[in-house]
SEVEX-472890 format. One record per residue: x, y, z of N, C-alpha, C in turn; residue in three letters; residue number from 1. Coordinates in steps of 0.001 Angstrom, whole numbers, plus 500000, padded with zeros to 6 digits. Layout:
! residues N
<r><n_east>X</n_east><n_north>Y</n_north><n_up>Z</n_up><ca_east>X</ca_east><ca_north>Y</ca_north><ca_up>Z</ca_up><c_east>X</c_east><c_north>Y</c_north><c_up>Z</c_up><type>ALA</type><seq>NUM</seq></r>
...
***
This chain:
! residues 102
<r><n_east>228418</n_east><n_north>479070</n_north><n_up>323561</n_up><ca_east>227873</ca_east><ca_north>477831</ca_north><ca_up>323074</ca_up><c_east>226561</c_east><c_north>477520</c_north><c_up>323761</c_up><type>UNK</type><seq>1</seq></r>
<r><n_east>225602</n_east><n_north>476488</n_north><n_up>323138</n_up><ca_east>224512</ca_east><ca_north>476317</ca_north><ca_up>323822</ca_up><c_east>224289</c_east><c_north>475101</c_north><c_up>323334</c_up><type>UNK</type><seq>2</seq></r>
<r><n_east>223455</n_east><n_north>474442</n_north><n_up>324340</n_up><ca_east>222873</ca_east><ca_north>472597</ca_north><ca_up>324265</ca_up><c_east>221731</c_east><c_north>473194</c_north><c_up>324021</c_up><type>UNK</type><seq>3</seq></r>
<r><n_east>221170</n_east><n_north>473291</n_north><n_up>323029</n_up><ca_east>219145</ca_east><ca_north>473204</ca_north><ca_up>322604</ca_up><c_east>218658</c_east><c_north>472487</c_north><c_up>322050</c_up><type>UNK</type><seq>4</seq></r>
<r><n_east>217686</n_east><n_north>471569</n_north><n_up>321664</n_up><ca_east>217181</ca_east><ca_north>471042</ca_north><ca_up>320703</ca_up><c_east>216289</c_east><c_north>471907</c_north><c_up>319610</c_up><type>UNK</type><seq>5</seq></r>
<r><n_east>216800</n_east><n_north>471345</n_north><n_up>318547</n_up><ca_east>216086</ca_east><ca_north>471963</ca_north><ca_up>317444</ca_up><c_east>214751</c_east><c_north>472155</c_north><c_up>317739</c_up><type>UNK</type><seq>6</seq></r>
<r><n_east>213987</n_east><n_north>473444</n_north><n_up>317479</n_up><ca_east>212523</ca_east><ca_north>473410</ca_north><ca_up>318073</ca_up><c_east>211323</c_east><c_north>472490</c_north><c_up>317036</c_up><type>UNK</type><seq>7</seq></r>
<r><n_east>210512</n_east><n_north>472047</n_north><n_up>317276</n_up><ca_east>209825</ca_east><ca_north>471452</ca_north><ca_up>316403</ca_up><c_east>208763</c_east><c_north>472316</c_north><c_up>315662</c_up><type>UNK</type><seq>8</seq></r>
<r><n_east>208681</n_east><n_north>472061</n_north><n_up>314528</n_up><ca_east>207869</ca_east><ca_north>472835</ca_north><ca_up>313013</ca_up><c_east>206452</c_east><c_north>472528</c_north><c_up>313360</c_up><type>UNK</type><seq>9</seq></r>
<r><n_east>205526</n_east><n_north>473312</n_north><n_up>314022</n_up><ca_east>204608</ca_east><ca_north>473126</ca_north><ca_up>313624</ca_up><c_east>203286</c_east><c_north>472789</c_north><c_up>312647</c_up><type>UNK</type><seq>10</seq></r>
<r><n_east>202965</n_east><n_north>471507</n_north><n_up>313110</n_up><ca_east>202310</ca_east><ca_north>470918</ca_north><ca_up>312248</ca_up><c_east>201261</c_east><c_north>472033</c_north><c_up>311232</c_up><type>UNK</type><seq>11</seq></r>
<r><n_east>200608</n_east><n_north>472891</n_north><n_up>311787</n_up><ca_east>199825</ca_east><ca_north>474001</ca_north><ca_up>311298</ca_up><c_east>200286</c_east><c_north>475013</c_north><c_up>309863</c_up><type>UNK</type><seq>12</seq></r>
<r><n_east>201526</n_east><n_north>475350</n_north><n_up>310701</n_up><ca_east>202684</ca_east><ca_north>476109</ca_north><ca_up>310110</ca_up><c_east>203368</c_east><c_north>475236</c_north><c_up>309078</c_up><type>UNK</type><seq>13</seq></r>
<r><n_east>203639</n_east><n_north>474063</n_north><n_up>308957</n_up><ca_east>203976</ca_east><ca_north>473024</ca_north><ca_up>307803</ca_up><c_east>202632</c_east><c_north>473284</c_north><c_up>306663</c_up><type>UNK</type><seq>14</seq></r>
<r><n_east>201736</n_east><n_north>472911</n_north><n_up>307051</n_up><ca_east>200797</ca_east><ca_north>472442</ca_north><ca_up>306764</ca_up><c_east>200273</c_east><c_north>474193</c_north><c_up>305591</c_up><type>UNK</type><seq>15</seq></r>
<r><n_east>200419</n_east><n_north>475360</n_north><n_up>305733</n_up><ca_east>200147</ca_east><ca_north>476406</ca_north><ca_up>305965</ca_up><c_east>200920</c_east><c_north>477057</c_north><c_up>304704</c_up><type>UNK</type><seq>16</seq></r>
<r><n_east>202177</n_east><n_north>476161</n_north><n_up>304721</n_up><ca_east>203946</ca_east><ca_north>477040</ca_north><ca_up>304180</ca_up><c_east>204482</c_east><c_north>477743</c_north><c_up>304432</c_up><type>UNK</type><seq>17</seq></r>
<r><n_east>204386</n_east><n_north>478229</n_north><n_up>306564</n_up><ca_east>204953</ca_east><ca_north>479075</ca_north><ca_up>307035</ca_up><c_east>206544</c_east><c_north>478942</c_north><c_up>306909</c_up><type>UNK</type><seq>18</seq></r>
<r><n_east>207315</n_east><n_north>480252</n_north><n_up>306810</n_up><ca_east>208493</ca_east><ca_north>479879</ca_north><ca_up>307190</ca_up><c_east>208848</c_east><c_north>481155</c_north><c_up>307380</c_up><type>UNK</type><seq>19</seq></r>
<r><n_east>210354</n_east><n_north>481214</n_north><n_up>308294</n_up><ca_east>210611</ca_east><ca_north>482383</ca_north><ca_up>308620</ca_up><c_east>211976</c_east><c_north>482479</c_north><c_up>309924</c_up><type>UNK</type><seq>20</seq></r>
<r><n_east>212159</n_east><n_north>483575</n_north><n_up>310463</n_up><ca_east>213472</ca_east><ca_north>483565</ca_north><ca_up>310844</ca_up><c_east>212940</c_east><c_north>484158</c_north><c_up>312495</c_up><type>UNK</type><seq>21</seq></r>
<r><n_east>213024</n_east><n_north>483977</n_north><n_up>313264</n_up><ca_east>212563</ca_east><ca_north>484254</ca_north><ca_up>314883</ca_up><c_east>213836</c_east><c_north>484843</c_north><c_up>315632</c_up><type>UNK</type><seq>22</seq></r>
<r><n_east>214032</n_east><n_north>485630</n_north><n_up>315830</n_up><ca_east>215322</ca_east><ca_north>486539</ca_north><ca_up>316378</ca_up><c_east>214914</c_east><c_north>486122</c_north><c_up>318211</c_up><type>UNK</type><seq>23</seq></r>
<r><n_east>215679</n_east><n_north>485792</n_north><n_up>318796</n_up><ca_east>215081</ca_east><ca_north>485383</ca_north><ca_up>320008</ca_up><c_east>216429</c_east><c_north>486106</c_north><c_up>321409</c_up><type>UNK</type><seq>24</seq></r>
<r><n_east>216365</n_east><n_north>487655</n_north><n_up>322046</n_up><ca_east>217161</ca_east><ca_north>487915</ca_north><ca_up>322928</ca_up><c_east>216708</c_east><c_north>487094</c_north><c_up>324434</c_up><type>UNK</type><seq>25</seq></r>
<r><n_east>217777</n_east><n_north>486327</n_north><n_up>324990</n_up><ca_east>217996</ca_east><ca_north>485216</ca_north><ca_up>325945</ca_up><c_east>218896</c_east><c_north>486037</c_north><c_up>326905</c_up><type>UNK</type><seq>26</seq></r>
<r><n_east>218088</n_east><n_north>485966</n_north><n_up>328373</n_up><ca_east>219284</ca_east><ca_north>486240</ca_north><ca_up>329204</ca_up><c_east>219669</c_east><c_north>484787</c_north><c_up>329671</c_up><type>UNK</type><seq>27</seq></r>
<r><n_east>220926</n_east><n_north>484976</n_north><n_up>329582</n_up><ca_east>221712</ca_east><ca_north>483165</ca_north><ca_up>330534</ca_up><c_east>222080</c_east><c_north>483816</c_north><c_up>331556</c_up><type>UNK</type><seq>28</seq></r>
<r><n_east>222036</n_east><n_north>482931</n_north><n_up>332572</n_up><ca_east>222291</ca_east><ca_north>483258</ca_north><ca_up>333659</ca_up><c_east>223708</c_east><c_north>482833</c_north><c_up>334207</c_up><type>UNK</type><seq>29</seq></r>
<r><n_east>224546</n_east><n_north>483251</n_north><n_up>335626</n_up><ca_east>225636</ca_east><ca_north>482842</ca_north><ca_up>336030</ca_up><c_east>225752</c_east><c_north>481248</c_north><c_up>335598</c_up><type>UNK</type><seq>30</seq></r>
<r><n_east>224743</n_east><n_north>480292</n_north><n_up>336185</n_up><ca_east>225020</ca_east><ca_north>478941</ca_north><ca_up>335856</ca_up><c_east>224830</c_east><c_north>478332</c_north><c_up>334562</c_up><type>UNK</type><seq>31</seq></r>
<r><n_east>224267</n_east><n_north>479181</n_north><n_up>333609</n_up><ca_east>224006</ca_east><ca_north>478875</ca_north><ca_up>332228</ca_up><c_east>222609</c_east><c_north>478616</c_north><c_up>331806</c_up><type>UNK</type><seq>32</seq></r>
<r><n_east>221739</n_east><n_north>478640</n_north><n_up>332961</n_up><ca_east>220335</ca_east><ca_north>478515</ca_north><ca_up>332466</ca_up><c_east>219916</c_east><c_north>479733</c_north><c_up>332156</c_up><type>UNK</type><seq>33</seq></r>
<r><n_east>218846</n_east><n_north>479440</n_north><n_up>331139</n_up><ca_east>217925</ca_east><ca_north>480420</ca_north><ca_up>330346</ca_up><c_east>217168</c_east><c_north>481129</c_north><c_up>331868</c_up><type>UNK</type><seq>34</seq></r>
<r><n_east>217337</n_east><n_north>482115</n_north><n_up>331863</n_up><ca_east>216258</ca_east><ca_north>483101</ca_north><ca_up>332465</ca_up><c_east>214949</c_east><c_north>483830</c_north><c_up>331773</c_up><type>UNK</type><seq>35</seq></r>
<r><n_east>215555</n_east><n_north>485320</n_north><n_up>331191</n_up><ca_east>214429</ca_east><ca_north>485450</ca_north><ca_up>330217</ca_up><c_east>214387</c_east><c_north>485164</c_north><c_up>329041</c_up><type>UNK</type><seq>36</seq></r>
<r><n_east>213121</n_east><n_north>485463</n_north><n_up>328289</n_up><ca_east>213011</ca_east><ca_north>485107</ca_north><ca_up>326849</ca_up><c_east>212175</c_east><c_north>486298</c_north><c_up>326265</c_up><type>UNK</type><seq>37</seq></r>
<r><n_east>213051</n_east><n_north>487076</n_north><n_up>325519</n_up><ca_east>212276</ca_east><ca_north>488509</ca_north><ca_up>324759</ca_up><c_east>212242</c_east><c_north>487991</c_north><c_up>323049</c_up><type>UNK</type><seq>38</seq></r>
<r><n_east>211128</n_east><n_north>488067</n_north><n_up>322396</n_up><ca_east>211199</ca_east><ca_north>487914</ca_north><ca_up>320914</ca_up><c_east>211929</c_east><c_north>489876</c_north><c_up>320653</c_up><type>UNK</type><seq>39</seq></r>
<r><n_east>213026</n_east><n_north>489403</n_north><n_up>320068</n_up><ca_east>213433</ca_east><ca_north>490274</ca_north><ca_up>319453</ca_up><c_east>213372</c_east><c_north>491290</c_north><c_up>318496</c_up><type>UNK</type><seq>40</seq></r>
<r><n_east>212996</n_east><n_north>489496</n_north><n_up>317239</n_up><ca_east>212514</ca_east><ca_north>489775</ca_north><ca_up>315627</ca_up><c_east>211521</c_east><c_north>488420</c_north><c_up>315685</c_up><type>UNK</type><seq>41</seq></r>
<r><n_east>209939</n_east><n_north>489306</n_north><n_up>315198</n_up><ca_east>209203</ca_east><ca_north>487932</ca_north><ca_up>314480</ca_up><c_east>209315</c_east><c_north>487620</c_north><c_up>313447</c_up><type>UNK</type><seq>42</seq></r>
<r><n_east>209149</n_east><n_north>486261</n_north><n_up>313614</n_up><ca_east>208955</ca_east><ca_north>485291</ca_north><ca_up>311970</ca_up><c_east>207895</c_east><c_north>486048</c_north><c_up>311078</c_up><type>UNK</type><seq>43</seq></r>
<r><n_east>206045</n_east><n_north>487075</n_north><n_up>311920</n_up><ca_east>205684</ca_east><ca_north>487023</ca_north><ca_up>311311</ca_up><c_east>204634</c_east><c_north>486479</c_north><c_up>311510</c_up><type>UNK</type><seq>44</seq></r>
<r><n_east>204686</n_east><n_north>485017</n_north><n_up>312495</n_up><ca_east>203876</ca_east><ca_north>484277</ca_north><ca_up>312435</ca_up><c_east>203969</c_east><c_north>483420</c_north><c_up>314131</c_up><type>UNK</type><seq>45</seq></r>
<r><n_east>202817</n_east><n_north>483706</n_north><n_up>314769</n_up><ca_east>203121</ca_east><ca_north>483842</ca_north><ca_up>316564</ca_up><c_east>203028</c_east><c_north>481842</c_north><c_up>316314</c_up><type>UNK</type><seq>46</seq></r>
<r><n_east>203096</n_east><n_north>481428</n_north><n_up>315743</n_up><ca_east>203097</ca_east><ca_north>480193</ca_north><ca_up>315945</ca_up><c_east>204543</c_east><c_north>479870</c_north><c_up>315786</c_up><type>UNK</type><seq>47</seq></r>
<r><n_east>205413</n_east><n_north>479882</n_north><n_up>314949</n_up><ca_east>206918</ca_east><ca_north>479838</ca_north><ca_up>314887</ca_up><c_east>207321</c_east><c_north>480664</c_north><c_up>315565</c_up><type>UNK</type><seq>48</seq></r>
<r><n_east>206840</n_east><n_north>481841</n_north><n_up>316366</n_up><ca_east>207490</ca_east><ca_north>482335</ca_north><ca_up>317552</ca_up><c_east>207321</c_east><c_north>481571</c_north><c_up>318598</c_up><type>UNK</type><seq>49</seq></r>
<r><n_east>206329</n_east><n_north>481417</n_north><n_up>318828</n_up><ca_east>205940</ca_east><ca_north>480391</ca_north><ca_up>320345</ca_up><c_east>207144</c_east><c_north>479461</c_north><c_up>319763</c_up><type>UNK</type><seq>50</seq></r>
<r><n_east>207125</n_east><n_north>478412</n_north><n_up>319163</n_up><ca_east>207776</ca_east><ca_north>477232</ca_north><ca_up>318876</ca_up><c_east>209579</c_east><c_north>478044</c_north><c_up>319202</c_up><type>UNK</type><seq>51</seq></r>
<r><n_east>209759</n_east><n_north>479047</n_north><n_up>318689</n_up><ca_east>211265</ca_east><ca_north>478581</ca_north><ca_up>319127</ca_up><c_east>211447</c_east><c_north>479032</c_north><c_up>320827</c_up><type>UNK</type><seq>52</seq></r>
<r><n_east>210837</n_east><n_north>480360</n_north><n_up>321104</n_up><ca_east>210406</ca_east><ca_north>480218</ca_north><ca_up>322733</ca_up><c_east>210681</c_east><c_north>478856</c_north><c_up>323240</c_up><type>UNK</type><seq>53</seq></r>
<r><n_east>209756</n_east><n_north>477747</n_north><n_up>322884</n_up><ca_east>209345</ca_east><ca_north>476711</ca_north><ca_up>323392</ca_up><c_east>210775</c_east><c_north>475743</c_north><c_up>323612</c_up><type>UNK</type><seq>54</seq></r>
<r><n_east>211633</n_east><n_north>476145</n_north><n_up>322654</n_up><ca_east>212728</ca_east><ca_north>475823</ca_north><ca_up>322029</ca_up><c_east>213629</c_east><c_north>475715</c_north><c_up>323073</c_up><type>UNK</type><seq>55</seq></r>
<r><n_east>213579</n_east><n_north>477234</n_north><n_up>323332</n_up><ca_east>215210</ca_east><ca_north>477469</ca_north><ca_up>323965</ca_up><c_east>214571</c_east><c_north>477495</c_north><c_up>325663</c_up><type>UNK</type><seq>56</seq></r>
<r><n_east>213467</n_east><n_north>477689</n_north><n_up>326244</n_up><ca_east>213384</ca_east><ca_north>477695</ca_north><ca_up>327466</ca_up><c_east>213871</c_east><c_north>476061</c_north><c_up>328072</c_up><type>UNK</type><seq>57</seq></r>
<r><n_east>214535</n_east><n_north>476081</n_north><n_up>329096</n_up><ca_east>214951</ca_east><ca_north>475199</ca_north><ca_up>329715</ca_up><c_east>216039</c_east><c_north>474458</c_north><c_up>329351</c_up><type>UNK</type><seq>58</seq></r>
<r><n_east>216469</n_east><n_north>475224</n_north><n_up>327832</n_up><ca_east>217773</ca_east><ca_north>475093</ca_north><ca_up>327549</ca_up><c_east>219221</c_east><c_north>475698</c_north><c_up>328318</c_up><type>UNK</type><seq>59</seq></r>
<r><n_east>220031</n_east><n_north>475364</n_north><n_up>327978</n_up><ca_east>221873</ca_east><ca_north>475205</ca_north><ca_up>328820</ca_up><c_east>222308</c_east><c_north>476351</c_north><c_up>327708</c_up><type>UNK</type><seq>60</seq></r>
<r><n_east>223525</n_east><n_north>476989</n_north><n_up>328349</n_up><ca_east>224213</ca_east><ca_north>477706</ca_north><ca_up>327718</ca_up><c_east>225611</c_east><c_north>478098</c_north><c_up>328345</c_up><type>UNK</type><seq>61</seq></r>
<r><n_east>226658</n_east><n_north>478360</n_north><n_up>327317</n_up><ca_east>227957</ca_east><ca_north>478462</ca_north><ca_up>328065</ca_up><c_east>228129</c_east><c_north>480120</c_north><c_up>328608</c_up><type>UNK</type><seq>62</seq></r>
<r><n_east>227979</n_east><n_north>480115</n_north><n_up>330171</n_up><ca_east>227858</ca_east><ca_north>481401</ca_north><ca_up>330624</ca_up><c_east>228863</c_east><c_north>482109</c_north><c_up>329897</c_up><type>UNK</type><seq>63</seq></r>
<r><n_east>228802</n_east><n_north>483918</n_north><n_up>330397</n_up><ca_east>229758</ca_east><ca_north>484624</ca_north><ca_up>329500</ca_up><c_east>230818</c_east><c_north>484137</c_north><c_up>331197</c_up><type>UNK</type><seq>64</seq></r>
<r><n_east>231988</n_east><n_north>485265</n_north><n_up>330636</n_up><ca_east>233440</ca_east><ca_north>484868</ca_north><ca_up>331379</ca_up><c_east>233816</c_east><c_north>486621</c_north><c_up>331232</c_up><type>UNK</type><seq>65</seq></r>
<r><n_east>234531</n_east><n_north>486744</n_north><n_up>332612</n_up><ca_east>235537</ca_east><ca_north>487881</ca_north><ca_up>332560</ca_up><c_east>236502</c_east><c_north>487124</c_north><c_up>333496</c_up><type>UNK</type><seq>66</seq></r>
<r><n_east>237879</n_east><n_north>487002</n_north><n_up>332590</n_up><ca_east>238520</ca_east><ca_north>486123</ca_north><ca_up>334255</ca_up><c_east>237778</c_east><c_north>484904</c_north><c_up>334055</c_up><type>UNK</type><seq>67</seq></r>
<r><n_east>237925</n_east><n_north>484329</n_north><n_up>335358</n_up><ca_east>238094</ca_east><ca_north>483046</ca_north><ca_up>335542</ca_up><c_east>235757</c_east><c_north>483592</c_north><c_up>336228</c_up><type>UNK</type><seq>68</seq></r>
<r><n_east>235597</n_east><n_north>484592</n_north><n_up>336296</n_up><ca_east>234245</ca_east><ca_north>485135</ca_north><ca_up>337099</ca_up><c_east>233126</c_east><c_north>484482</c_north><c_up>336189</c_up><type>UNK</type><seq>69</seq></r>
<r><n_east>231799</n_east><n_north>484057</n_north><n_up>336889</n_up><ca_east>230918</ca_east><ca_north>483760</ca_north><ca_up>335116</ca_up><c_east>230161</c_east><c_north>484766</c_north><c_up>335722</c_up><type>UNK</type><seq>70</seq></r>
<r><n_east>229468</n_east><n_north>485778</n_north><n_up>334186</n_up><ca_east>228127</ca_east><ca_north>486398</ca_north><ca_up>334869</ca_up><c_east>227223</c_east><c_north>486304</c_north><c_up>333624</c_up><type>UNK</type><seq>71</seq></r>
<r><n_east>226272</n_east><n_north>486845</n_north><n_up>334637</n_up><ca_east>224538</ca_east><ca_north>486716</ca_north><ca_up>333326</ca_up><c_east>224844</c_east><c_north>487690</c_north><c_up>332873</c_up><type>UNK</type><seq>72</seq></r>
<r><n_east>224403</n_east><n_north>487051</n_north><n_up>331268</n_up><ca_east>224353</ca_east><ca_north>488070</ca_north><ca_up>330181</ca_up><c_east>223345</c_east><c_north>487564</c_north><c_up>328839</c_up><type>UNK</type><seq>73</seq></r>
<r><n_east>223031</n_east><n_north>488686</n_north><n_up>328450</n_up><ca_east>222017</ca_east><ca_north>488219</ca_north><ca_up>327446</ca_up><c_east>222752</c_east><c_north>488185</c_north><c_up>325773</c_up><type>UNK</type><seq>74</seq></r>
<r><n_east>222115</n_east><n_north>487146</n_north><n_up>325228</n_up><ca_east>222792</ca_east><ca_north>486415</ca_north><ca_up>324032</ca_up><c_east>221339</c_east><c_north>486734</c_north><c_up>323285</c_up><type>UNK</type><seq>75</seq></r>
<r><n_east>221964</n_east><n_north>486791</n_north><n_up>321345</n_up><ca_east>220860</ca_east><ca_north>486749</ca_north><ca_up>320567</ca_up><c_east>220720</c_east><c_north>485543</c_north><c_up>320152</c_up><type>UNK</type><seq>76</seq></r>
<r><n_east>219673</n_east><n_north>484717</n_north><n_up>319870</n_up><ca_east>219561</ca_east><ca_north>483040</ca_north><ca_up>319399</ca_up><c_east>218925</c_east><c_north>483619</c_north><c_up>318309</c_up><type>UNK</type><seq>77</seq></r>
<r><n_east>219038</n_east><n_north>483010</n_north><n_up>317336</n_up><ca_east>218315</ca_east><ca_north>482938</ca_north><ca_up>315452</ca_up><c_east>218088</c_east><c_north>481995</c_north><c_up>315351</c_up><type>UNK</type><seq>78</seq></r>
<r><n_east>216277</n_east><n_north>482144</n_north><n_up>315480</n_up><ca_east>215882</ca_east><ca_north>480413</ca_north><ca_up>315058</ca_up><c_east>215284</c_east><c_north>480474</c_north><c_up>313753</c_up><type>UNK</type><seq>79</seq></r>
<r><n_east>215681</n_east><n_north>479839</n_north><n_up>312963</n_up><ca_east>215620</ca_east><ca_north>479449</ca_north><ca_up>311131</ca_up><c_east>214326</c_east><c_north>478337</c_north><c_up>311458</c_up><type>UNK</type><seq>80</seq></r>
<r><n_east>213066</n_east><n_north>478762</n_north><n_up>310989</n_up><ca_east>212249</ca_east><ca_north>477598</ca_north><ca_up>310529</ca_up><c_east>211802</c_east><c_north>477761</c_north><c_up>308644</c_up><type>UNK</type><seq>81</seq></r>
<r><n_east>212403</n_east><n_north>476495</n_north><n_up>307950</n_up><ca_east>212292</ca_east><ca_north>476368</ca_north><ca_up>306719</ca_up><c_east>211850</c_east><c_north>475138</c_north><c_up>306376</c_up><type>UNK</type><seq>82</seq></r>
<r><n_east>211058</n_east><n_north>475304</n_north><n_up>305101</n_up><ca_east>210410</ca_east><ca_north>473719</ca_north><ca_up>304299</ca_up><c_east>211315</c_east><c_north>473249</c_north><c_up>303064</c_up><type>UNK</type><seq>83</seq></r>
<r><n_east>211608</n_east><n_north>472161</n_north><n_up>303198</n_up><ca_east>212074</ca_east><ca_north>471578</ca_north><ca_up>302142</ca_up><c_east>211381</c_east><c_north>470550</c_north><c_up>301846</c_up><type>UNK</type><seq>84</seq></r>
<r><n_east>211460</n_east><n_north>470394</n_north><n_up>300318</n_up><ca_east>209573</ca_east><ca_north>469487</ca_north><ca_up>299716</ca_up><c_east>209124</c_east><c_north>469110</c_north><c_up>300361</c_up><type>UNK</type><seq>85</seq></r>
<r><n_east>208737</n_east><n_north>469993</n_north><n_up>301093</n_up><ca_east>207289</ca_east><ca_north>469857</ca_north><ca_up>302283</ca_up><c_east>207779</c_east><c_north>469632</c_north><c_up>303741</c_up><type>UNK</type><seq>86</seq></r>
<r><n_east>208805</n_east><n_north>468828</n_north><n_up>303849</n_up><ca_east>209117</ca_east><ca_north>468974</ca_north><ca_up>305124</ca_up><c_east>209820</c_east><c_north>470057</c_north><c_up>305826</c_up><type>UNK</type><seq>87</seq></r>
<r><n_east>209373</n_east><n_north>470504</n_north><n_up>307557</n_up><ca_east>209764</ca_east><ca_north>471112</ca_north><ca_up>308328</ca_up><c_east>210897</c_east><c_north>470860</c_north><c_up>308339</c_up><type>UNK</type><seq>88</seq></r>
<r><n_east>211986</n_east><n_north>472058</n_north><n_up>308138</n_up><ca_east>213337</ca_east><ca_north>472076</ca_north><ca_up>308933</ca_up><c_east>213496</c_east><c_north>473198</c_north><c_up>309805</c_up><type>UNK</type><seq>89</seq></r>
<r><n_east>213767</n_east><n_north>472748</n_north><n_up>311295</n_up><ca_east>214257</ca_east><ca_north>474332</ca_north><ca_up>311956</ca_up><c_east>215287</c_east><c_north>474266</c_north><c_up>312371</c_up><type>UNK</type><seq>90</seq></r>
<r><n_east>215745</n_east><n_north>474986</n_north><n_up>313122</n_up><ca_east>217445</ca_east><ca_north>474939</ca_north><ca_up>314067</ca_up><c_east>217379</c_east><c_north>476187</c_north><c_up>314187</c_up><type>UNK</type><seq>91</seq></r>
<r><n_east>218628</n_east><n_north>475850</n_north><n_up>315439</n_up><ca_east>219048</ca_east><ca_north>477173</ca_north><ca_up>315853</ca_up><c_east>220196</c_east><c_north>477738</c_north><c_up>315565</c_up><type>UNK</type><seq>92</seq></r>
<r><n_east>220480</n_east><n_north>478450</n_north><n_up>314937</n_up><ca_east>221557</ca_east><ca_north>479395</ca_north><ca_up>313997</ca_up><c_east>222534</c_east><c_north>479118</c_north><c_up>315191</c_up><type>UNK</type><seq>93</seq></r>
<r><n_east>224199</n_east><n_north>478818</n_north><n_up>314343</n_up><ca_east>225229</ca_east><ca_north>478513</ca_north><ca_up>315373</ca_up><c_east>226288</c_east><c_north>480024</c_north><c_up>315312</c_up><type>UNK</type><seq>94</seq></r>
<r><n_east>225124</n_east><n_north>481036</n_north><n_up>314935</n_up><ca_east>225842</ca_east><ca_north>481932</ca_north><ca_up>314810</ca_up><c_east>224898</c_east><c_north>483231</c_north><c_up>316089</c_up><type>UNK</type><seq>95</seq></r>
<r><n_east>225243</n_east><n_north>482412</n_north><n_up>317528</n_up><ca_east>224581</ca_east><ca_north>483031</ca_north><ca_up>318404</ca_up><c_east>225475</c_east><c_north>484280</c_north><c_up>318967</c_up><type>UNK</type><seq>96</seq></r>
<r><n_east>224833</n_east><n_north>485201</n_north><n_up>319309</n_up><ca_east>225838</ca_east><ca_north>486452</ca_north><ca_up>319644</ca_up><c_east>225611</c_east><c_north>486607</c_north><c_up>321083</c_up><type>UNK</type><seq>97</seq></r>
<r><n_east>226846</n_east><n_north>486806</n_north><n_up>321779</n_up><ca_east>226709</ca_east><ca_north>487612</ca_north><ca_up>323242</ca_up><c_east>226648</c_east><c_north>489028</c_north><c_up>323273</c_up><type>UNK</type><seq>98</seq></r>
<r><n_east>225613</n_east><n_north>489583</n_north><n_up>323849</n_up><ca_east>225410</ca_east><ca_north>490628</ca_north><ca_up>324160</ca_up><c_east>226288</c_east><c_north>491135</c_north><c_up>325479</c_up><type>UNK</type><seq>99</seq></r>
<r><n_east>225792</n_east><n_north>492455</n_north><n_up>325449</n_up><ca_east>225979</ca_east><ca_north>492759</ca_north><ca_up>326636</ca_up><c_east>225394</c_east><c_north>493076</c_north><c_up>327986</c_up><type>UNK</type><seq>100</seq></r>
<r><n_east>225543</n_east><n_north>493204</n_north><n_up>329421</n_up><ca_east>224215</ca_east><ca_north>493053</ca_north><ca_up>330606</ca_up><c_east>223590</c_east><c_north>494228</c_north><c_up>330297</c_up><type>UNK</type><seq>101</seq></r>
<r><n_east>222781</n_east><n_north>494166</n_north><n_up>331312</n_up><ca_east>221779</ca_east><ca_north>495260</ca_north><ca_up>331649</ca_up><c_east>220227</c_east><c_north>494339</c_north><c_up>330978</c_up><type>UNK</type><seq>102</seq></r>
***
């Protein structure tokens, strides 16, 4: 699980009719904070990449578990930025995957 706020749609990228899907690999760490941030998959468009970056850094996440142990592990985040009549919608896909370390 993860606490993020939806990243915000750039005004440019609204403005533009960008839209697109940002694949974002996250290492979480033992306590659940974001460590790194690798673009995985681009939107396409480095402005809706920056934006979900922007997104998930300093975001919370529910560490992984073996046992009762927590350790860092890296998770995939899918950030969805889409327009509907004209307005920005983004979020972050609740269909986040745990990877595995290394």
């Amino acid at each position: 699980g993860h606490s993020n706020q939806a990243p915000r749609y750039p005004l440019m990228a609204r403005i533009r009719g960008w839209e697109g899907l940002v694949v974002l690999r996250v290492l979480v760490g033992q306590d659940g904070a974001v460590g790194r941030i690798e673009i995985q998959e681009s939107s396409g468009h480095g402005l809706l990449d920056e934006a979900a970056r922007r997104a998930i850094h300093g975001g919370r996440f529910s560490p992984a578990r073996i046992g009762g142990i927590r350790l860092a592990s890296w998770v995939t985040v899918p950030v969805r930025f889409q327009l509907i009549d004209g307005q920005g919608s983004s979020g972050i896909a609740s269909d986040t995957e745990q990877g595995g370390g290394s």
